[in-house]
C-alpha positions in Angstrom: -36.2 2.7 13.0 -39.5 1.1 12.8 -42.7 2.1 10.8 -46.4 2.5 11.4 -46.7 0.0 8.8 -45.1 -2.3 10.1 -46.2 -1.9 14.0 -49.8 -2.3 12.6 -48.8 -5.5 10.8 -47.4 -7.4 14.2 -50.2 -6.5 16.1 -52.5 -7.4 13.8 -50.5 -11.0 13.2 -50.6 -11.5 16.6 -54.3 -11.2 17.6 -55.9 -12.4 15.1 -58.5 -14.2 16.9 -59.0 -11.0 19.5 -61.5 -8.2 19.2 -60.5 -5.1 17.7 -63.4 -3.4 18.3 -66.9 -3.9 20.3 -70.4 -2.2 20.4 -73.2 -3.1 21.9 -74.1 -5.6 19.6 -72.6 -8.7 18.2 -73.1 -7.1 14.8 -70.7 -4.6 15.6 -67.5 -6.9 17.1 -65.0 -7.0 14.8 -62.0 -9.4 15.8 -58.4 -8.4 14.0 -58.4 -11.1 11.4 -61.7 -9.8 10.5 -60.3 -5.7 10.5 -57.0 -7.0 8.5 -59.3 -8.7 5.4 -61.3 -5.2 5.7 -58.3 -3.1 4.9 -57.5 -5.5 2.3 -60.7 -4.7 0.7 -60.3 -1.4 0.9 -56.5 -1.8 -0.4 -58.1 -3.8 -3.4 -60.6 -1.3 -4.6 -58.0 1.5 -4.2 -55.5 -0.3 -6.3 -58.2 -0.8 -9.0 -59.1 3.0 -9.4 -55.3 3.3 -9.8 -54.0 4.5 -6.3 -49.8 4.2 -6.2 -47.9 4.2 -2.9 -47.9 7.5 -2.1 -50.8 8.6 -3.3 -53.6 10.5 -1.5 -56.5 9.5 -0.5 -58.8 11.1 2.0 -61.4 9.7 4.4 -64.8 11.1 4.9 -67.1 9.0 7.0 -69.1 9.1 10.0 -67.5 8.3 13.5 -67.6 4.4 13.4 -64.9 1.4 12.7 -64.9 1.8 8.6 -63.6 5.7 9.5 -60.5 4.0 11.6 -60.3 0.3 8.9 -59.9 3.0 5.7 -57.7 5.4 7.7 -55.4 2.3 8.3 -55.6 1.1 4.9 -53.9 3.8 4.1 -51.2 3.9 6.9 -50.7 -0.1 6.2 -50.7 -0.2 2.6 -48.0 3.5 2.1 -51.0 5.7 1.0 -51.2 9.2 1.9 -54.5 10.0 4.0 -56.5 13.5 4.6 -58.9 13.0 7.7 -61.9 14.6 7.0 -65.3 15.1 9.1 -68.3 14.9 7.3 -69.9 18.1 9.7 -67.3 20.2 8.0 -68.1 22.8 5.6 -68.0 21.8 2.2 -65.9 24.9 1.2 -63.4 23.5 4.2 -63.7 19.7 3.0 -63.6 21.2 -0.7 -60.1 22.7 0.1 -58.7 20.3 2.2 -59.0 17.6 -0.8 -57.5 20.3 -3.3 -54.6 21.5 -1.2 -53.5 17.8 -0.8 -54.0 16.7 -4.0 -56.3 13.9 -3.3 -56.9 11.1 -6.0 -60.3 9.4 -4.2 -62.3 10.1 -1.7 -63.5 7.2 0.4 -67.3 7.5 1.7 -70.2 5.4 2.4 -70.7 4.5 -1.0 -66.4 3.6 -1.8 -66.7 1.6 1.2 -70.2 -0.5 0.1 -68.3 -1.4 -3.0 -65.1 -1.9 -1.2 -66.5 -4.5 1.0 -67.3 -6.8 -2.2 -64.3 -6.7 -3.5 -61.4 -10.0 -3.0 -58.9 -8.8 -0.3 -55.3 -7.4 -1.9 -52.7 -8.3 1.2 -49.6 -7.1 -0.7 -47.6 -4.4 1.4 -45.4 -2.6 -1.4 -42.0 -1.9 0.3 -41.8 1.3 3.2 -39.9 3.6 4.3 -39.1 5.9 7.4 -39.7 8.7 5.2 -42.7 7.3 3.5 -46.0 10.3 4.1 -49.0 8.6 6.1 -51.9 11.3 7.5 -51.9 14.4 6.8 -54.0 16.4 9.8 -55.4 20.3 8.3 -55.9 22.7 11.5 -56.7 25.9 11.8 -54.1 28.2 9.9 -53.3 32.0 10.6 -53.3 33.0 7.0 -57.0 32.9 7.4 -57.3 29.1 5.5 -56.6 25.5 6.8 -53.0 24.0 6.9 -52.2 20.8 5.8 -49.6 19.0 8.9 -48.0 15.7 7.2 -46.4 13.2 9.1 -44.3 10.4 7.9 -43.9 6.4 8.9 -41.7 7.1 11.0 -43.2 9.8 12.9 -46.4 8.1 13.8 -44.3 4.9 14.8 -42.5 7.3 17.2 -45.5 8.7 18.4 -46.9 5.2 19.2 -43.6 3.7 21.1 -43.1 6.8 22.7 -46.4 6.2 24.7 -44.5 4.3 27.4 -47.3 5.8 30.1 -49.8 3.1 28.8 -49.3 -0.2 30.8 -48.7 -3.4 29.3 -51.9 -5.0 31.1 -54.7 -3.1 32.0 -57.7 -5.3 33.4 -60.1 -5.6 30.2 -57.3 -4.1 27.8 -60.3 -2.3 26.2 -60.1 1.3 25.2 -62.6 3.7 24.8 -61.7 6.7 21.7 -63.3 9.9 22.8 -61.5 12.6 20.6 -62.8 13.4 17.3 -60.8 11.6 14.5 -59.3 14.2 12.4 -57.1 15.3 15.0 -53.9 14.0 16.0 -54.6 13.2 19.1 -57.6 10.9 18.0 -54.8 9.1 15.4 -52.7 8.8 18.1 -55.0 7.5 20.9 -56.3 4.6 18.4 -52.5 3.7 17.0 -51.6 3.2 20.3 -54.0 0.9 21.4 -54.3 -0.9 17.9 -50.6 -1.4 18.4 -51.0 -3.2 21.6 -53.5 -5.4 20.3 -56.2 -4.1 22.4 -59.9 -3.8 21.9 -61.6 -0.7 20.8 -64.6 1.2 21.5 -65.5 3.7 20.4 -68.3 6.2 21.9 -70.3 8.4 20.0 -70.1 12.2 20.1 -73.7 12.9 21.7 -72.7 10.1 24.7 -69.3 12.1 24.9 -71.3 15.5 25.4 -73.2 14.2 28.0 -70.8 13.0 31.3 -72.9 10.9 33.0 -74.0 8.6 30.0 -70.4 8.7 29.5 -69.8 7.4 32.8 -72.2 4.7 32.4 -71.0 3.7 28.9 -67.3 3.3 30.4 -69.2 1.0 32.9 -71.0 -0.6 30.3 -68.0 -1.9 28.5 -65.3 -2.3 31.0 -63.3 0.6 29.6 -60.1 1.0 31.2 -58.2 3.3 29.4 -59.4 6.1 27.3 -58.7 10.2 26.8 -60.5 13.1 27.8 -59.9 17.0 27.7 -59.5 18.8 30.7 -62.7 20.4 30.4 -64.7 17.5 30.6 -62.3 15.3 33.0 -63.2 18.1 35.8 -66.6 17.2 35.8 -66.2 13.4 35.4 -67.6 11.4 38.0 -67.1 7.4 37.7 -69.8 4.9 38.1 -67.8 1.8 38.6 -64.1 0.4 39.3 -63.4 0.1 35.3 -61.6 3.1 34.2 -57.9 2.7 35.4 -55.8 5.6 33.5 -57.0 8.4 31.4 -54.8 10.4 29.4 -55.2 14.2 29.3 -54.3 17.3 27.8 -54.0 19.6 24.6 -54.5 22.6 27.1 -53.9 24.1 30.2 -54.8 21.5 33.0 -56.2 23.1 36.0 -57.8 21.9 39.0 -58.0 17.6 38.5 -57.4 15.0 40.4 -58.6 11.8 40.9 -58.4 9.0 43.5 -60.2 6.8 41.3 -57.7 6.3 38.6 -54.6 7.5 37.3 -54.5 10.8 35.6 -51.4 11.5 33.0 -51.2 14.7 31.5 -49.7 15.1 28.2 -48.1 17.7 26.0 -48.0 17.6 22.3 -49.3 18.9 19.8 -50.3 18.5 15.6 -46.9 18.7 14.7 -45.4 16.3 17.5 -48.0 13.6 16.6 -49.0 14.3 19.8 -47.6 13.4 23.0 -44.0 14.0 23.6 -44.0 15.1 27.4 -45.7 13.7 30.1 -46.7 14.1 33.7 -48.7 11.3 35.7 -50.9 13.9 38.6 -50.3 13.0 42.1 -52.5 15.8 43.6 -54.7 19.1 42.3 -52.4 21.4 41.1 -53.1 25.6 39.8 -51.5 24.4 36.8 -50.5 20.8 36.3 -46.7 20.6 35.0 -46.3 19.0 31.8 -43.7 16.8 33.0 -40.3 15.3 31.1 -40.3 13.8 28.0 -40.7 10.4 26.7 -37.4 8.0 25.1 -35.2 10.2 23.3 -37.1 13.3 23.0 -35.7 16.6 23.7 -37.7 19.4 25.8 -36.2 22.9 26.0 -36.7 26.5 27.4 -35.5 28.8 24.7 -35.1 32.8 25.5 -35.6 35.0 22.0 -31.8 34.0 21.3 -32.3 31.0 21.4 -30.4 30.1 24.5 -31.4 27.9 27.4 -33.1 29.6 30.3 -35.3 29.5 32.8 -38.5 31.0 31.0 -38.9 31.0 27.7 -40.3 29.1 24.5 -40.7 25.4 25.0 -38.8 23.8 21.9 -39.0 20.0 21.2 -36.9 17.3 19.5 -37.8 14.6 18.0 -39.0 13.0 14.9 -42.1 14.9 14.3 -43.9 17.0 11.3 -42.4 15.8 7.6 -44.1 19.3 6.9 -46.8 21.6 6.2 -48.4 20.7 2.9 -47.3 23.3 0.4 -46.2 25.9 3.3 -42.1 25.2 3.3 -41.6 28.8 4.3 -43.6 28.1 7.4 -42.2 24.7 7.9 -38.9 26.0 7.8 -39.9 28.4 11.2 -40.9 26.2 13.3 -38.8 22.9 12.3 -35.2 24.3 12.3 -32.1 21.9 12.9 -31.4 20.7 16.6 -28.9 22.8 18.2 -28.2 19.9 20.8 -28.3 17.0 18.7 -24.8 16.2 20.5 -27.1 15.9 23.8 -30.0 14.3 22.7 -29.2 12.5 19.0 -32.0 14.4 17.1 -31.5 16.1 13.9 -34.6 18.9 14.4 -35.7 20.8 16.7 -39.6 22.0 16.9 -40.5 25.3 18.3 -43.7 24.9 19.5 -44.5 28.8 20.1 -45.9 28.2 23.6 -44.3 29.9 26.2 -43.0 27.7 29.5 -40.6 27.5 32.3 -38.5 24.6 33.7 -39.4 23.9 37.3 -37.1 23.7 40.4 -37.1 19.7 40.1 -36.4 20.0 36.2 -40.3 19.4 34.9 -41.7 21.8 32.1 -44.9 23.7 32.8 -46.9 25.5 30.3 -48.2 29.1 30.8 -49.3 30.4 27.6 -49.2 30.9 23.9 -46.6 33.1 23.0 -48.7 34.3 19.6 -52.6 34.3 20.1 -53.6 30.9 19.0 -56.2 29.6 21.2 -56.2 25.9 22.6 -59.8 24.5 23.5 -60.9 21.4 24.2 -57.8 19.9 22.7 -58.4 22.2 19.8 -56.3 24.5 18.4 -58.1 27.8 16.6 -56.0 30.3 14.7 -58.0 33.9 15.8 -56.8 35.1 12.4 -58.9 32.2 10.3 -62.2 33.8 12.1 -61.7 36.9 11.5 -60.9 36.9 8.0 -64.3 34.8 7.9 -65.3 38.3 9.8 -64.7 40.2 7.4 -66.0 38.8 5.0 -69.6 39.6 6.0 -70.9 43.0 4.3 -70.9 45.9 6.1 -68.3 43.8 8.6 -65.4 46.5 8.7 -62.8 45.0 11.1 -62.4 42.0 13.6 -60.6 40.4 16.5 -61.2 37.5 17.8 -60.1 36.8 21.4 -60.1 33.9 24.0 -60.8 34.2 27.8 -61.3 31.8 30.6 -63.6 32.1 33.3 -63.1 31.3 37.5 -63.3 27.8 36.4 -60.5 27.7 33.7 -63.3 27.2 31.1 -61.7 29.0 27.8 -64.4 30.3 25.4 -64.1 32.8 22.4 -65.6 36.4 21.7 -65.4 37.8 18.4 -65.1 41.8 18.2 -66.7 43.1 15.4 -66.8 46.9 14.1 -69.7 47.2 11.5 -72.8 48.9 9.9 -76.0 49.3 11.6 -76.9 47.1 8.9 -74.6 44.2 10.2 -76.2 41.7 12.7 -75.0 39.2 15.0 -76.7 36.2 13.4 -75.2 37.5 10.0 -72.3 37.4 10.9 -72.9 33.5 13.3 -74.3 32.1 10.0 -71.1 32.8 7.9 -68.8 31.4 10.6 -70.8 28.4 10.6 -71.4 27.7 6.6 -67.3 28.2 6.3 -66.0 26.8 9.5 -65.9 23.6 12.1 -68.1 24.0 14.7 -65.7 23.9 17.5 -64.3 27.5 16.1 -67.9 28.9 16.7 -67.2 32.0 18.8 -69.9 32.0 22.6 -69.8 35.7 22.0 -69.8 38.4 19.0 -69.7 41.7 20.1 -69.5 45.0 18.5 -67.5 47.3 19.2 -67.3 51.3 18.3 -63.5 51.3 18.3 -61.2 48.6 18.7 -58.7 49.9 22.0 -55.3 50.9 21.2 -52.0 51.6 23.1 -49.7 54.6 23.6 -48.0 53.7 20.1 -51.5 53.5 18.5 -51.4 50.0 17.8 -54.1 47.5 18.7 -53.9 46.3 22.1 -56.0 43.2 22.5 -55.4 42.9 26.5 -57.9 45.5 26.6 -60.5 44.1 25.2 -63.6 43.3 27.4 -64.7 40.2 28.7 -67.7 39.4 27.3 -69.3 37.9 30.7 -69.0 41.9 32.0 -70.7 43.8 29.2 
């Protein structure tokens, strides 16, 4: 079995000489001999303030190459890494670093000194099992959870992504998801595996698609990722761009005869993709596909039986676990009941519901709880509300997602709550103790939250914000 470490090592011995990353200057191009005595740096300094393998450190920078060189310090050298974004909350940040147990923190200032410091090359010895990044998402329990994956995982994860091609014109890659997700790990392991060159475009250029279509342009991107939401409204300004990787959501309504579209299914706990599906036409709802190597993809009924309908279950080698959380690791990563079929010893149940197609593809159709899925984001209802509730004079909310005649999903949060209770009260706790992307579009109050004939809540009856 190999090991991220190790993947990281050949590519970076192999193109030593090539550019790892580009901007739009010459002080920003960074060949991989260049990134390899960075880490080392980094690994030096570490090693001096007493960091072990398998100790955690955390990285909290802005979106540029030191966030990705100090993220794979860690994943070269057997450190454990928290990805941290320097927008979040402090309370969030503050918790993230507790709940992990973090021993240094490595910001502008770590880095400045880092950079003086003699290069330490020396690899201690690695293992499959060995703890690398440790992603925190939104948790149900109304606080963050800590997903940890393991060498082996994110090595998976990376030769698993047999959709990328060998040779792709200007093997440069452009990262457009944020970096403490998964997905954004993922997308840049890949490509740093295949010795390609990285760019990587900042989050206002991202927000805006036709700067974004000129910056592909720009730098001869050919490859890159993009959530559904903003690959519908996409338009290319040159021949560049040959494949871009979607998903993370429902993917409705794309297609394009410009370059190849691959939708993928994973999630935090899969280290991303595991099933994939390369678009041949506009579908209602674009299957998911089959999976990748020797991945497992299965519809479960509730006993746990294979059937038509049901929750799509995955195996693999995915989460070592949620940080602290083994009761809820234990749900969701439960031994594989076909390991004779596909070799695996666990099985993840992903807790979306999904149904195997006539010609044997998977399709997604929903969540099966009421986790929400936006942008490639995934927002636990329950962590807003308790932030809710929280407000004085706040005395109940729900929080609730619904898509529009596009497939646009946005959030409303239902409040019941004094006269004394305002909306901007209520939008300026949210924001001082959560990410941005969990920002509710709508808060709405509400006399009465609407119940069923068993006089329980019934949240399909709540209102669409866009009608009120």
């Amino acid at each position: 079995m190999a090991i991220i470490s190790e993947l990281i090592k050949k590519a970076i011995t192999e193109n030593k000489d090539k550019l790892a990353f580009k901007g739009n200057s010459d002080a920003e191009k960074m060949t991989y001999g260049e990134f390899d005595e960075k880490c080392a740096k980094i690994n030096a300094l570490l090693i001096s303030k007493g960091m072990k393998k398998g100790d955690c450190m955390a990285v909290l920078l802005g979106r540029n190459a030191d966030y990705l060189i100090a993220q794979t310090t860690g994943l070269l050298y057997g450190y454990k890494i928290v990805l941290l974004d320097q927008h979040y909350p402090q309370e969030r940040i503050d918790y993230s670093i507790n709940d992990a147990g973090v021993k240094v923190v490595i910001d502008e200032a770590f880095i400045e000194e880092a950079y003086k410091c003699q290069p330490d090359y020396n690899v201690p010895q690695l293992t499959e099992d060995d703890s690398t990044i440790a992603t925190y998402t939104s948790g149900s329990t109304g606080k963050p959870k800590g997903v940890l994956h393991d060498q082996g995982s994110l090595a998976e994860s990376v030769v698993r992504s047999v959709y990328m091609p060998e040779h792709m014109g200007s093997d440069t890659a452009a990262l457009i998801a944020p970096f403490t997700f998964i997905a954004g790990a993922w997308m840049y392991l890949t490509v740093l595996c295949r010795g390609w060159t990285v760019v990587i475009i900042p989050m206002d250029i991202v927000k805006n698609p036709r700067q974004l279509a000129e910056f592909i342009a720009q730098h001869n991107v050919s490859y890159t990722y993009m959530p559904p939401r903003l690959l519908k409204i996409f338009k290319p300004v040159s021949d560049s761009l040959q494949m871009v990787i979607t998903g993370s959501e429902k993917v409705s309504g794309i297609y394009s005869d410009k370059f190849k579209i691959v939708n993928c299914y994973g999630m935090t706990e899969t280290s991303a993709t595991v099933v994939t599906f390369q678009l041949d036409k506009m579908y209602d709802n674009t299957p998911c596909g089959r999976p990748l190597l020797n991945d497992g993809a299965y519809i479960l009924d509730a006993d746990g039986k294979e059937a038509e309908q049901g929750e799509i279950c995955l195996t693999g080698r995915f989460l070592k676990e949620y940080i602290g959380l083994p009761e809820q690791t234990a749900k969701v990563k439960v031994p594989n009941p076909f390991k004779d079929r596909d070799g695996n010893e666990y099985m993840y149940k992903t807790g979306d519901l999904g149904k195997r197609l006539p010609n044997g593809m998977i399709q997604y159709l929903n969540r099966m709880d009421w986790m929400i899925k936006i942008n490639g984001q995934r927002i636990e209802p329950g962590e807003i509300e308790a932030v809710m509730k929280g407000v004085p004079g706040v005395k109940d909310a729900i929080v609730k997602d619904f898509s529009n005649s596009r497939g646009i999903t946005y959030i409303c949060g239902f409040y019941i709550g004094e006269d004394s209770v305002t909306k901007e009260m209520i939008h300026d706790e949210i924001k001082r103790k959560l990410p941005e992307y969990m920002l509710p579009g709508f808060l709405v109050r509400l006399d009465a939250f609407p119940v069923n004939q068993n006089g329980k809540l019934d949240r399909f009856a709540l209102p669409d914000p866009k009608t009120l």
